[in-house]
Structures are given as C-alpha cells and as structure tokens.
N, C-alpha and C positions, 0 to 999 in steps of 0.2 A: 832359729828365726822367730820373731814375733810379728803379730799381726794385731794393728789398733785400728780399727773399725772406725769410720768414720763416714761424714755429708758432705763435706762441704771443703773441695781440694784445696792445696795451699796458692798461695799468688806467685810463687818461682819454685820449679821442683830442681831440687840440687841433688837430684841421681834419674837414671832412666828410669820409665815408668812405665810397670806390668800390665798386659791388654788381655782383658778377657773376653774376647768375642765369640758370639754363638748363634747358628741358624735352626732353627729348632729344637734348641735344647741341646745341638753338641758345640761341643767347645773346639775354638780354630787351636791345633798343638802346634810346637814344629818339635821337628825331630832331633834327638840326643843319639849319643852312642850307643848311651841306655837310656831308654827310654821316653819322656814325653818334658816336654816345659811349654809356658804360653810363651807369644812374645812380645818382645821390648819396645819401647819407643825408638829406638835405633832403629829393628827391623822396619818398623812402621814408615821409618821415613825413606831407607831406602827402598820400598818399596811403592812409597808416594802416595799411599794412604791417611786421608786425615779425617778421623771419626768425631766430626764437631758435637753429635749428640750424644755424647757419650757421660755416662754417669762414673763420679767417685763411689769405690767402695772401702776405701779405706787405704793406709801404708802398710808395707812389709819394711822392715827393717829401712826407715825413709825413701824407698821407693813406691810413688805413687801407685794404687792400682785402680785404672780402671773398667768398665765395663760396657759394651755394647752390641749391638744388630749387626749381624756382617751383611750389608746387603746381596739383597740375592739378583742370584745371574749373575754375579763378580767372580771374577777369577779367581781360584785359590795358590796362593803363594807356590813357588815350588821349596818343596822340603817341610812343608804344611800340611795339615788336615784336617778334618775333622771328625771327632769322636765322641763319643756318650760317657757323659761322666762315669757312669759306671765300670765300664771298659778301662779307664784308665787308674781305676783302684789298684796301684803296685808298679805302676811304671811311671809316678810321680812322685814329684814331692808330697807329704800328706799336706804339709799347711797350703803350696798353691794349691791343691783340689781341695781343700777346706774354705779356701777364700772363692776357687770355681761355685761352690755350693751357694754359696752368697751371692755369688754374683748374678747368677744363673733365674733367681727369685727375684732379683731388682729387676733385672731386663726383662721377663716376663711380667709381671707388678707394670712398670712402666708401660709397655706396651697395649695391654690390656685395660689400662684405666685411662684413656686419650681423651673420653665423651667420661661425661657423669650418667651416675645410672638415676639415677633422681628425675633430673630434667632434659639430659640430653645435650647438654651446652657442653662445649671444648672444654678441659680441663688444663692445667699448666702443672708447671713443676714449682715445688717448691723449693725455695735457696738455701735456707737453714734446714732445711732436714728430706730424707726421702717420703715427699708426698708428696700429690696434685691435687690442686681444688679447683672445684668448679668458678667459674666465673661468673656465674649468673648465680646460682644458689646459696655458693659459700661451701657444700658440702667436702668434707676432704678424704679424700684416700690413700691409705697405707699400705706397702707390701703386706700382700697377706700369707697369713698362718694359723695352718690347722690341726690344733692341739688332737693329740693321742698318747694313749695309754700303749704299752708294750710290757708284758708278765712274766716273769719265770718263775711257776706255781712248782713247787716242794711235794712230795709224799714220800719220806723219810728218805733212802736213799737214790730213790725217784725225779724225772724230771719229764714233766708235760709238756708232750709237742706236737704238733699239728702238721697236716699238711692240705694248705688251700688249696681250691681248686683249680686256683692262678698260675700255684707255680711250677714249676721245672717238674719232670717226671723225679722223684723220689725224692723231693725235697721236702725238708721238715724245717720246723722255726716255733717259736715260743706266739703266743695269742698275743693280739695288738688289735686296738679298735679305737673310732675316735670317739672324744670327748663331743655330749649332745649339750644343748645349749640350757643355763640352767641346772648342770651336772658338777658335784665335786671328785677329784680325780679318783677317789677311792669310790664313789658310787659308780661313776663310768666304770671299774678294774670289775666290781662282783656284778654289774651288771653283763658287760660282753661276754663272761665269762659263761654267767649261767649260761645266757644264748647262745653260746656258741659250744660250750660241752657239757651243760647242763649239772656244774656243781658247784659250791660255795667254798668260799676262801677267806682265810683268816693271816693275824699278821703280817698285813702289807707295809711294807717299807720303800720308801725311794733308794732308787738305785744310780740314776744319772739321766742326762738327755744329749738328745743329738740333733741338729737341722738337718732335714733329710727331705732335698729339693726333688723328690719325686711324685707327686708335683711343687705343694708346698707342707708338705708335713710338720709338725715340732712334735718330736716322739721324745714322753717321759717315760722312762724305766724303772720297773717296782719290781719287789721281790714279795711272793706269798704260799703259804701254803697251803694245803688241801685242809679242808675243814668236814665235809660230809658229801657225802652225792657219788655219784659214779657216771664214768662219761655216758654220754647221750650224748652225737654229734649234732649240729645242727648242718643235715647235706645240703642245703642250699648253696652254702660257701664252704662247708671244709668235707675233704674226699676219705680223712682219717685222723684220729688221733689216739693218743697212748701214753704209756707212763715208760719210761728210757734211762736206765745206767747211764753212768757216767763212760761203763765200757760197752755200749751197746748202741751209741750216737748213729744216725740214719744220713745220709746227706745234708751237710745245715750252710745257714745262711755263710760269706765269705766274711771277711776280719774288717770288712769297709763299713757295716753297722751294726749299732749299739744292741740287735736281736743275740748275733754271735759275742757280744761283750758279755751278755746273761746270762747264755749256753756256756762260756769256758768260764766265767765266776762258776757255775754250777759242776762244770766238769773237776776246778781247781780245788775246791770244797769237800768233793765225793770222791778222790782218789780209790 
C-alpha cells in the first residue's frame, strides 16, 4: 500500500474514505478477526455520523484519509473502541498506524492552536496547507515538531544502554535527547551524552528517522562510538547504565520504534 501525504482533499472521492478519530490521543478501532482497522466512510454513514471539521491527511491507495475529534459524551460504535497508539503496534496494519501517527499530530496541532498566542485573536485554518493564522496579527501556525537526537554509541563489541527513570521496571534503550535551539545535530548527540553518562564520542553517522507522536517528537538516529570517558550517570534522569553484548540484551524497547531499529542494527553487526 502507499501513502501520499497531502492538505488539501480532492472535490469527488472515487473510493471510501479512511477516518481517523481520537479522544485524547486514542484512536476510535473497530474490530477484525485479527486484529484492529479504523473505519470507513460506509461505516460512518451507517452510523449517522458526519464529522464536518475534520481534517485531510492525505490518500492510501486513492482512498481518502481523514482525521478528527470524536466528540465527547458520544456513543461509541458497537464493535469499536478506543485505544492508544501504542497498544496497537502488531494488531494493525503498519502503514494505517503510520498514517494514525500523522494524524494524531494534526488533530492535536489543530486543536491547540484555535487563539493566537501573540495577541489572542481566533485563529483559522488555512486551505492550501495545514496551518492557522491569526486574524488580527497575521501570525501563523504549524503543526508542531520536536527535533531529537536518538544513539547507539559502539565500544568495540559493546553496546550502550540506559535505563530511565521513566521507564517500565528493567527496561533498557539507547540515549535520545532533544535538539536545544541553536544546536547542530552532532553538537546536541556529544552534548546529551556527556550529561547524561558523562563520556565523549567520536564517528557519528546518521542512521534514519522516525515521527514519533508521543507527543510530538522527530527522532533522528546516529550511530557513534566511544571515544574516551567512563560512564558517570547523571541520577536525575537515568537509574543505570552500561556497556551490553549483543548476547547479553536486558529488556529493550518493542519493534514499533526506531530506538529497537539501533539495538538489532547492533545486535545484527555483533553476532
């Protein structure tokens, strides 16, 4: 399947069209045999729902898709629900939960930018592309995205992993921090780094990215290795960290982001 991104829907859709709705961030499913899918404009109508503010996020194989608020206190479908993107990493399709991730930004983006933060005045939407500007000011606003870095730092047959203090009991992940304003991606990578395990790294390489709508992150992935220093955690935020075999992995993140695409690049490398 493909997916072309897009603003601005077409004037007759000549297939049903994919609805991505969400109440605080979970997305309405309905139920498969196996597993999860959104639903269709079919569903939509038999159920006599018509979501007029609803935003284009682009086509799936000429099927519209869009995206919207379910409002609340509304009934939820039977043979529907609702669930947290994350939950449904494996019981979907990847590209609809890849286009869910897209969507999930614009509706939140939209929602949150209604007033200008300048003066105050109403904002609107704009026709040609996803933004709202202010009416009074002019100023406009974009879904937003916050650049970060994500590492998987090398010491020869070694691989550096962390565990915050965020996450799950025994869960480990490669170091990620965002980009400060001002910063090029390779100053942001040795700086978190120091800060956070207190050693310097050399030969960083890009590795890949990923939209990663928790809330709105753009996570780039680099690869580097150990240059000098010895860990010194910073305990504020991380509870442990260490240097890990390829046969010696700890709990790590699931296959639904680009931290776990690091970890088995590293694991696939270090047989």
């Amino acid at each position: 399947m493909g997916f072309i991104l897009g603003c601005i829907p077409p004037e007759k859709e000549e297939k049903t069209s994919l609805h991505f709705l969400f109440q605080q961030r979970n997305l309405l499913v309905k139920r498969l045999e196996k597993g999860y899918t959104v639903p269709d404009s079919e569903d939509m109508a038999y159920l006599g729902y018509n979501f007029t503010d609803k935003l284009y996020a682009g086509s799936l194989d000429g099927h519209s898709c869009y995206t919207a608020s379910y409002p609340k206190n509304s009934l939820i479908p039977k043979g529907m629900e609702f669930l947290g993107l994350r939950e449904l990493y494996g019981q979907m399709d990847d590209i609809i939960l890849k286009i869910a991730f897209r969507a999930v930004q614009i509706v939140v983006w939209d929602e949150t930018h209604r007033f200008c933060g300048a003066c105050g005045e109403a904002t609107v939407r704009k026709i040609e592309e996803h933004a709202r500007v202010c009416r009074k000011c002019g100023q406009v606003f974009y879904p937003r995205l916050s650049p970060a870095v994500i590492v998987a730092i090398t010491k020869g047959d070694k691989l550096l992993l962390a565990r915050n203090k965020s996450f799950p009991p025994g869960r480990y992940s490669v170091l990620a921090g965002f980009v400060e304003a001002g910063e090029t991606l390779e100053e942001c990578i040795k700086r978190e780094i120091k800060e956070e395990v207190g050693i310097e790294v050399k030969n960083i390489r890009y590795f890949g990215s990923q939209s990663w709508p928790f809330p709105h992150s753009y996570m780039l992935a680099f690869t580097a290795e150990h240059d000098k220093g010895e860990i010194r955690i910073d305990d504020s935020e991380l509870a442990d960290a260490g240097w890990f075999g390829a046969d010696e992995m700890p709990d790590i993140p699931g296959t639904i982001s680009i931290s776990r695409k690091l970890i088995d690049w590293f694991i696939e490398n270090h047989p």
